[in-house]
N, C-alpha and C positions, 0 to 999 in steps of 0.2 A: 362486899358481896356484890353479883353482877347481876344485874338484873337480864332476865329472858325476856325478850318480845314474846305476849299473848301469843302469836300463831306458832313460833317454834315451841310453846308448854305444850300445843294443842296437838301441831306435830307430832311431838317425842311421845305422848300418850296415845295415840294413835297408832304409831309402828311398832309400841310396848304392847298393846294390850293383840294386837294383831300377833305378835310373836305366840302370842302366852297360848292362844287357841287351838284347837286340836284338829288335823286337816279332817277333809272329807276323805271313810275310808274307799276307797275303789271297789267298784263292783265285779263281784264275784267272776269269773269268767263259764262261757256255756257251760255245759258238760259234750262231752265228748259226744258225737252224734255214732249212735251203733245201730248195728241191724241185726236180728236176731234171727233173717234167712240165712240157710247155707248158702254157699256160692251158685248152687247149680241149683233151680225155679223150685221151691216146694210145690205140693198138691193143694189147691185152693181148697179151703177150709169146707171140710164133709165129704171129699173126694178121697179117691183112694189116690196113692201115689204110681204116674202110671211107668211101666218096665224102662222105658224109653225117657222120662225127664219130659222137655221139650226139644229134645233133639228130634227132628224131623227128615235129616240125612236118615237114619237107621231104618226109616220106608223107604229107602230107593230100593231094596231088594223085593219088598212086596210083603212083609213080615216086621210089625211093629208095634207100638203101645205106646201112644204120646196124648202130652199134655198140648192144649190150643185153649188159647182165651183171645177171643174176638176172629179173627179169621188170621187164615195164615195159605201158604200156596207151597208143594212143595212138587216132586215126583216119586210117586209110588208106584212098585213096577213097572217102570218102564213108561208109565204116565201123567204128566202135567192132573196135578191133583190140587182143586182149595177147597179148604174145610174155613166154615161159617159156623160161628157159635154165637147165637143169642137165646136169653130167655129158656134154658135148660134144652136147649134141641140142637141138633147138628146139621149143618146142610152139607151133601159130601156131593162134589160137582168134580169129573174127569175128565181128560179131552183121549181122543186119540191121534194117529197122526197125521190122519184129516181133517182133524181140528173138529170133530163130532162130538158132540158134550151126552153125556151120560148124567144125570143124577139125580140124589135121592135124599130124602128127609127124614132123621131118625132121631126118636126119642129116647132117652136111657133104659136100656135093657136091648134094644129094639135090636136085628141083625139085619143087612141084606146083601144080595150078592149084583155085583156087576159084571158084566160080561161082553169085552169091550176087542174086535179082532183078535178075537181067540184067545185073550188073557181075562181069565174068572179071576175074582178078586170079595173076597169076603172083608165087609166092615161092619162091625159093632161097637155101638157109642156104650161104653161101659157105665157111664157118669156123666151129670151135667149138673151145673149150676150156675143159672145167671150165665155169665157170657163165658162160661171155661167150661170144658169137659176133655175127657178122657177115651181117646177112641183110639179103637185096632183092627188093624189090617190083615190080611191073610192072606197071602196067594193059593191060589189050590189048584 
């Protein structure tokens, strides 16, 4: 019979008992990250949803219903227009095209009209909340 050197017993009991144990299982992977908005901006929560989304082109004729959360700059009727939303109120500022600024500050419900080189222009902030609301245009 052959004898083993102490360190190769120690050895071979060492890579036996390492075999014998059961790995670590791998952890689980994320879950899939999902969004449960449609594609196109819902209506900020207690707002109504407004006709227009956030499409802000659909004022260029002077005729619209958009969503805004924080300020945004578009043209409506024929004018350079930024709408400002903080703290439930809208600020609606025009230029003309002398660069002459029109505007006016409205609370939800509120309506007022502008009347800028012969283009009247009806806005009422339909909804607001916190820094989004919901406002419409109206050429007349």
């Amino acid at each position: 019979m052959s004898k083993l050197p102490l360190a190769a017993v120690l050895l071979i009991l060492t890579l036996a008992s390492a075999a014998c144990g059961s790995p670590e299982p791998a952890p689980a992977p994320p879950p899939p990250v999902e969004s449960s908005a449609p594609s196109s901006a819902p209506a900020a929560a207690g707002l109504p949803p407004a006709a227009d989304g956030t499409n802000l082109e659909a004022c260029r004729d002077g005729a619209c219903q958009v969503s805004v959360t924080g300020s945004a700059q578009t043209v409506v009727n024929g004018r350079p227009t930024k709408i400002t939303v903080r703290d439930g109120r809208a600020q609606i500022t025009m230029s003309d095209s002398s660069n002459n600024r029109i505007s006016s500050g409205l609370r939800p419900g509120n309506t007022t009209t502008m009347v800028s080189s012969g283009h009247k222009l009806v806005i009422r902030l339909v909804a607001a909340r916190g820094d989004t609301a919901v406002v419409q245009f109206s050429a007349n």
